[in-house]
N, C-alpha and C positions, 0 to 999 in steps of 0.2 A: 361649252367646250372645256375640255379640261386644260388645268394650267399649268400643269406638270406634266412629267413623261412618264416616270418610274416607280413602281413600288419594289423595284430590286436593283436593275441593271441601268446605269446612266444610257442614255437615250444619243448619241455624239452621229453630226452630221456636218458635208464642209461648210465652212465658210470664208471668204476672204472679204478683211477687209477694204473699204472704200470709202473715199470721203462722205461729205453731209450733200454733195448732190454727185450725180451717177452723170460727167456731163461724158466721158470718155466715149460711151457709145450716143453719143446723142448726133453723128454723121450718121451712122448707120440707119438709124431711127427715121431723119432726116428724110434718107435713101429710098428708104420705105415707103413712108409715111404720103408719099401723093402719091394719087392713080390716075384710070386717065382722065382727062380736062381737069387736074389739079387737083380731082376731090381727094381728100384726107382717107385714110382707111387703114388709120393704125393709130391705137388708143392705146396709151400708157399710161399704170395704175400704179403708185406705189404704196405700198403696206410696210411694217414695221419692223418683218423680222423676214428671217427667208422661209420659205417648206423645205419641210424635213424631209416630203420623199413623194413623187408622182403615183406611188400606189396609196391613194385613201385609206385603206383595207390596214398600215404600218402607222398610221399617224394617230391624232389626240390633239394635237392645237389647228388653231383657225388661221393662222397664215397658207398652212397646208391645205385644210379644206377649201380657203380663198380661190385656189389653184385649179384645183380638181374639180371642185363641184361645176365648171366650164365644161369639163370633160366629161363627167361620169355623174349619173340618176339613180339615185335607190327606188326602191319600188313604189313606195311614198313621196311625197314633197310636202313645204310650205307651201299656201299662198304666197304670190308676188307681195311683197312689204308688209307680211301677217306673220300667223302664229297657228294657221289653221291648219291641217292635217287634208291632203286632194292627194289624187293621182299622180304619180309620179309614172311611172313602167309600167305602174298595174294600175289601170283606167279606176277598176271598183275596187273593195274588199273587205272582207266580211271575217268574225269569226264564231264560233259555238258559246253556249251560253257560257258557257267554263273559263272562254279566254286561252285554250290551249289547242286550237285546231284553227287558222288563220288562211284563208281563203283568198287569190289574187287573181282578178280576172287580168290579164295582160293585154297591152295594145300589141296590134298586128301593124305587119309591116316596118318594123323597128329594123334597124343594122347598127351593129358596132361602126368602130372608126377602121377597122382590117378587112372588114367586107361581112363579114359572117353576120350570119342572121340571130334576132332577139328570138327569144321564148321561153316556156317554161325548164327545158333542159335547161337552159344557160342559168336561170334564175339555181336551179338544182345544185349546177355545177358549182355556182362561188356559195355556199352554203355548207355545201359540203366540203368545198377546201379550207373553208376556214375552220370549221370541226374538227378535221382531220388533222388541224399544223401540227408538227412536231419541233423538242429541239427550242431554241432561241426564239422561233415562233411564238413560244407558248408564256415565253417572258410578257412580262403586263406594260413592260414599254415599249413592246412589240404589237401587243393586239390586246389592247387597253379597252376599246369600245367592246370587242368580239364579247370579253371577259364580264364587260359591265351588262351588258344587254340576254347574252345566250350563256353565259355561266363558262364553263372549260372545254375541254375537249375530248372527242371518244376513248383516247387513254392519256389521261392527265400525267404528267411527267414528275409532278414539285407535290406533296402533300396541302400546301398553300393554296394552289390553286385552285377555285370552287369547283364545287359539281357542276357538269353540263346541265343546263337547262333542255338546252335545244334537243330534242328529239330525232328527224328526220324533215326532209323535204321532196315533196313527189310531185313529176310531171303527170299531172293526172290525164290532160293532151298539151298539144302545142300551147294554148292560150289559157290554159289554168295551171295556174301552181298552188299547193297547198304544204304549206308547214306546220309543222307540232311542234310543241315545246313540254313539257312535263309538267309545269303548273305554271297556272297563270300570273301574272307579270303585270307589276305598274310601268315596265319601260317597253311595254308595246300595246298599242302598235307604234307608239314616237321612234322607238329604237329600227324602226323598218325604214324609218326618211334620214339613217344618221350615213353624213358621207362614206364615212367607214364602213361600211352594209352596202354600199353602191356596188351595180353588177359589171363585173367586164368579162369580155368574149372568151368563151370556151377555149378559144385559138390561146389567146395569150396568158390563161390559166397554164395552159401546160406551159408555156416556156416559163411562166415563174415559176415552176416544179423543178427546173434545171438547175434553179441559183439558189443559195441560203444565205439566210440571216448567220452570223456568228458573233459569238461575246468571247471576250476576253478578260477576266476578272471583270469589273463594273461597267466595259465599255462594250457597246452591241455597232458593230459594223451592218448598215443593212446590205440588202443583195444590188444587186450593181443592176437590172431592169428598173428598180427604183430609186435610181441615182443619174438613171439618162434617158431623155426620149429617146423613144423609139418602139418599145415593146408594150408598154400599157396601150388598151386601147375600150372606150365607154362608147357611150350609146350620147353623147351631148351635143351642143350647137357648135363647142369648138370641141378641135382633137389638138393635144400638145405635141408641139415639134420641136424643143429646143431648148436646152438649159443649159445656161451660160454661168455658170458658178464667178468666176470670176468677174464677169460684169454685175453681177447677182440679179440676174433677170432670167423669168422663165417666158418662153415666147409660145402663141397658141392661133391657130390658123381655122379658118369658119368651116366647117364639115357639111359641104354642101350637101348632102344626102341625108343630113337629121329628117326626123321623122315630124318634128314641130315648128312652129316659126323661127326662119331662119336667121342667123344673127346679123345685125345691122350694120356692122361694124365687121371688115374682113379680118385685120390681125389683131391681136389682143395680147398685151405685154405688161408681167409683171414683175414691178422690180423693185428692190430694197433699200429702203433708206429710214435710218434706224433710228431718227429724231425727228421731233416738232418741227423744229425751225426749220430744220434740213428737208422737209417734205413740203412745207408752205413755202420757204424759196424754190426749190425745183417746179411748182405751180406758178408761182410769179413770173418765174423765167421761161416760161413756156417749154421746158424740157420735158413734163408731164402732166396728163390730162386729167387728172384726178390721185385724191389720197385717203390714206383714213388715219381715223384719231387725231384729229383736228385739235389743239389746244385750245382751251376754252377763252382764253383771252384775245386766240386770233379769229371766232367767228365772226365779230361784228366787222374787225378790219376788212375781212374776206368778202362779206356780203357788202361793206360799205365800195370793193372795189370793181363789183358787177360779178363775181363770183356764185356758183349755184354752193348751197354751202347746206345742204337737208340733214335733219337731224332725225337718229332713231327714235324709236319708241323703247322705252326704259323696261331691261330683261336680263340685270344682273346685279350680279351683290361684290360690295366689298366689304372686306372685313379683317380687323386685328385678330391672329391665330393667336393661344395660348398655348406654350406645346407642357405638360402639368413635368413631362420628364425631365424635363432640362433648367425646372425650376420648381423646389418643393412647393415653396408660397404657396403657386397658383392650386396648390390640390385643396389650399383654403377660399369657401367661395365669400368670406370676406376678402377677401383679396382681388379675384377677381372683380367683385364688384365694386372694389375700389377703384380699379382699371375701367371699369366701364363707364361709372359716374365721373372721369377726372377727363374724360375725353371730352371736347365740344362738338361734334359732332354740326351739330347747325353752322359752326363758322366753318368747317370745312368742307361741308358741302356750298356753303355759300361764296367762300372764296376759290374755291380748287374746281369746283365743277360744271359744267357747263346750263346754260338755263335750262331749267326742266329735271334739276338732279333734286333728290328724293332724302332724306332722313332714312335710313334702315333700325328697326326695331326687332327684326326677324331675322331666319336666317332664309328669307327668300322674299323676292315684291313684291310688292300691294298689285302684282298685273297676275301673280300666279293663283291659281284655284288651291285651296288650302291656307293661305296666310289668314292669320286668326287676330281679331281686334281686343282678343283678350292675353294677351303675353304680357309675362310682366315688364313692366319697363323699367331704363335704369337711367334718369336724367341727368343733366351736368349738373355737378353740384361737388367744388372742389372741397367745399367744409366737408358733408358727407362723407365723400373720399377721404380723407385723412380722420375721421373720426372712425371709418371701418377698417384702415390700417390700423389705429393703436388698439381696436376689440383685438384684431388676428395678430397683435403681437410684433408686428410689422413696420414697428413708423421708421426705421431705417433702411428702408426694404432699396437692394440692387438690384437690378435685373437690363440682362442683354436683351436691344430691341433688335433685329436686323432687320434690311431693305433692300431693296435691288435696285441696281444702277444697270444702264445700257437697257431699258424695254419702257415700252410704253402697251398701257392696257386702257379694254375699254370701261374698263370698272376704275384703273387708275392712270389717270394722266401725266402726273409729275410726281412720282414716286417721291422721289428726296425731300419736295416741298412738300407732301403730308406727312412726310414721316416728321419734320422739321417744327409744325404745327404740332403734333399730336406728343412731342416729345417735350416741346414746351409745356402743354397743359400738363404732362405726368408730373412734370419738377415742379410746378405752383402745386400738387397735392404731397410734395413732398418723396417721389420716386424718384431715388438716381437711377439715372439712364445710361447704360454704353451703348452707344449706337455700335452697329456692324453693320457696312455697307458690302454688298456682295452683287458679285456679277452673276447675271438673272442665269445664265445657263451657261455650264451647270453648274455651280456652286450654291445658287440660293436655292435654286429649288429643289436640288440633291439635298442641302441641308436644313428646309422646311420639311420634306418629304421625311426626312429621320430622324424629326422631332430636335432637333437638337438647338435649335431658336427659340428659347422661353418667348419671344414676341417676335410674332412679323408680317405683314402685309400681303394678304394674297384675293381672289375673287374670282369669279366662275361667271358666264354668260351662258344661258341656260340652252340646250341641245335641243329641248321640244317641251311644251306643255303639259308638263306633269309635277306636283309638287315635290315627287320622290328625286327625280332630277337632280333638285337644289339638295335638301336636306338629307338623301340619301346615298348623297353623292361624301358627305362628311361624317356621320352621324348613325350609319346601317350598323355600325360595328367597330370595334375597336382599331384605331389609327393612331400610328405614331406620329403624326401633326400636331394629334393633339394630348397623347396620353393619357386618357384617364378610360375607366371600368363602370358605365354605369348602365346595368339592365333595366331600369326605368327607360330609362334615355334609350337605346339602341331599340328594346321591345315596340315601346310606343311609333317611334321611326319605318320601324319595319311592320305594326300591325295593318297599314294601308298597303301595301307591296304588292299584297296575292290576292287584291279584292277585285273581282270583275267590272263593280258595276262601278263609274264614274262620281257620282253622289257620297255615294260610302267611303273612296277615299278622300275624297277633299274633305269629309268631315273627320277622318283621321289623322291626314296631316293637319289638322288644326287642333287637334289636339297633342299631337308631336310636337310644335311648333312650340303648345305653350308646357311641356315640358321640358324641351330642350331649354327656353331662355330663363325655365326655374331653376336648371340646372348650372344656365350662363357657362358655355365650354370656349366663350372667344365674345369679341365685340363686334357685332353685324355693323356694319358706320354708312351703307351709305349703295345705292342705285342710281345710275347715273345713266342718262341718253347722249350716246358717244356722237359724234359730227362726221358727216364724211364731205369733202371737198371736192366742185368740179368746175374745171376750164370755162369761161362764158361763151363758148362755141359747143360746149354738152348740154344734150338730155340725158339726164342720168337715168338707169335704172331706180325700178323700186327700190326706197331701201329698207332695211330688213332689221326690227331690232333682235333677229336670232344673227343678224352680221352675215346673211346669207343671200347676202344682192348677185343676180342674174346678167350677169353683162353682158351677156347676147341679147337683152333690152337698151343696152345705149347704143347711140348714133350722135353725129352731128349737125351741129342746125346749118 
């Protein structure tokens, strides 16, 4: 999932604030929450940040897909608690030797949440509306995934914006859909199971045709359907009815009529609460029935108090950004790799992250196909570091780090305590540091996004099993993240991209991999298996290290 919104236009959605627990609606809740003979039948979940917007199809972080993917199926899926690529919409599917002709056999008997019936038309229909956007649509903090996966649109509006990939999409009958795309693609078929490609009703396509996105200098207003239940409508086990910004809770009711097992659990509520502490006492206090990003220091408390407290499976990077434009040094890679060597990496994984966190030497995990045992490495070694300052001329060397305050990730837990850690080990190599602390949105990531943070903290949790995923998600091409020009680097990245066969790219991205960290364009530090928390009266859902848990799988005991 991506960690940012924009490659042009700030990305701005409401929000109000609210304490470190949400007890204000917790009567309501209360209200709810028994059915008849007293059973429970309202589960509430809170996550980190709020969604940005009830249409998938506008977003790019995972608080939003949190939301949605309740509501709305792409035509692919994960396995329950995997990584494995199954049916989602489309039971089978197949494509041509080429990779440019993709084949979906459909389930029958599907309905949206509005009544209207599933099939290949409807698969047609949101393909083609996403092709067709115009306008602020076509902005990348608007349709971020659309752009990453299918290229642009039938007339591209910005010079910037890529060539379409995507070809057309044909009902060939009711139960087969077939799409083309122009060449083949490493980000499908992953890119077919991404929320943002999730299909909604013919019906409720036209009434988003009625509303628009609009920007005003760097701010994008979205359309007011995806700003309040009522008009989105998917094919999921829940259908959402409710979003209460000022509570910061979106509410989500079981859709009796899904077409697969039904969810166990009638209402389903999620709600925001934007710290550690603030989510582990709201569990303590029984206000809520579950959380995520779990701090590492409170799982043992958690499990020591009967708490279900399941830990992912490790599917993401963190990593120190260099951005080369906002600070000459770094265009020297003795510098950089004075930055790399001055880091200890082992003590912050070992203090900061939860059991089961990983060392990163790459700039993707040891779980993805392509990470290569042959990269160069760059170990702690603080002498080293100050001996490759005075080569590059450097031993007085300043540099701005910035960090984000107000967010929790699951590649980073306590932002300020690593940046805190990793700023101390800079100054034993002799690096003065200004820290800049900035609030995560949008200020920090506006300002990582335009390079303008010589140093800063950021990381990715990967969308599907592809190497290109990780490393082409930074590295296809020139980014002002990080600044620099290097056709080694972006070539090697992108010679796996357009390769059909499976085998052929993972031995390309491993060879990307180890030109990228010859090139060293940032410091890979660190994969970690985030925690998610649950009430001693839940069966949790599977969970997901793509953070894609199903919660029309939990119930209570």
């Amino acid at each position: 999932m991506r960690i940012f919104k924009s490659r042009g236009a700030r990305a701005i959605t409401a929000a109000v604030a609210v304490g470190l627990i949400a007890t204000g609606c917790s009567s309501e809740r209360d209200a709810d929450n028994e059915g008849s003979g007293g059973k429970k039948d309202t589960f509430v979940f809170a996550g980190a940040g709020d969604p940005g917007s009830l249409d998938p199809a506008l977003a790019s972080d995972g608080e939003t897909f949190r939301v949605t993917r309740q509501a709305f199926e792409a035509l692919l899926e994960h396995e329950s608690g995997g990584t494995k690529l199954v049916g989602g919409l489309a039971e089978t599917w197949s494509s041509n030797d080429e990779g440019t002709v993709w084949t979906f056999n459909l389930r029958k008997g599907v309905k949206f949440h509005d009544g209207e019936a599933f099939n290949a038309a409807a698969v047609c229909a949101n393909y083609d509306h996403w092709f067709n956007w115009k306008g602020t649509y076509q902005s990348s903090a608007v349709s971020y995934y659309w752009q990453t996966i299918m290229g642009g649109f039938a007339k591209n509006e910005d010079k910037e914006t890529p060539e379409a990939n995507y070809k057309s999409c044909t009902a060939k009958d009711d139960s087969t859909a077939v799409i083309e795309v122009k060449k083949p693609s490493a980000n499908l078929p992953g890119g077919f199971s991404l929320q943002a490609l999730a299909i909604h009703s013919p019906k409720a396509l036209k009434a988003y045709e009625k509303e628009e996105a609009t920007a005003k200098g760097d701010a994008i207003t979205y359309p007011k359907y995806s700003q309040e239940a009522g008009t989105v409508a998917g094919t999921g086990p829940y259908k959402i009815t409710k979003w209460n910004k000022g509570n910061k809770e979106v509410s989500l009711t079981r859709f009796d009529d899904y077409w697969g097992d039904k969810a166990k659990i009638k209402n389903l509520v999620f709600r925001t609460i934007d710290t550690e502490e603030g989510r582990r006492q709201a569990l303590q206090a029984g206000d809520i029935d579950g959380y995520d990003l779990v701090a590492p220091a409170d799982v043992k408390t958690l499990e020591d108090q009967g708490y279900v407290v399941p830990t992912r499976g490790v599917f993401n990077l963190f990593y120190v950004g260099m951005s080369q434009g906002a600070n000459k040094a770094l265009k020297k890679k003795d510098v950089r790799q004075a930055i790399a060597q001055a880091i200890d990496k082992e003590n912050l994984v070992k203090t900061q992250l939860p059991e089961g966190g990983k060392v990163a030497d790459q700039f993707m995990p040891d779980t993805i196909a392509g990470y290569s045992k042959n990269v160069e490495k760059y170990p702690y070694d603080t002498a080293a570091s100050k001996d490759l300052l005075k080569k590059a001329g450097e031993e007085k060397l300043e540099i701005e780090f910035c960090y984000p305050t107000e967010v929790t990730r699951p590649y980073m837990p306590a932002p300020q305590d690593l940046f805190e850690l990793m700023k101390a080990d800079l100054e034993k190599a002799g690096i003065k540091v200004k820290p800049k602390a900035m609030k995560w949105a949008p200020d920090y990531i506006d300002a990582t996004e335009a390079g303008s943070c010589a140093l800063h903290m950021l990381g990715w949790t990967g969308d599907f099993n592809d190497g290109y995923n990780f490393i082409g998600t930074w590295f296809a091409g020139y980014d002002k993240q990080w600044g620099f020009k290097d056709k080694k680097v972006f070539d090697a990245v992108n010679a796996g991209s357009e390769m059909g066969k499976a085998e052929e790219r993972t031995a390309a991205y491993e060879k990307a991999n180890e030109v990228i960290m010859d090139y060293l364009p940032g410091v890979p530090i660190s994969s970690s298996p985030p925690a998610i928390a649950f009430a001693k009266n839940v069966n949790p859902p599977n969970v997901s290290p793509l953070t894609q848990e199903v919660f029309s799988e939990t119930s209570f005991k």
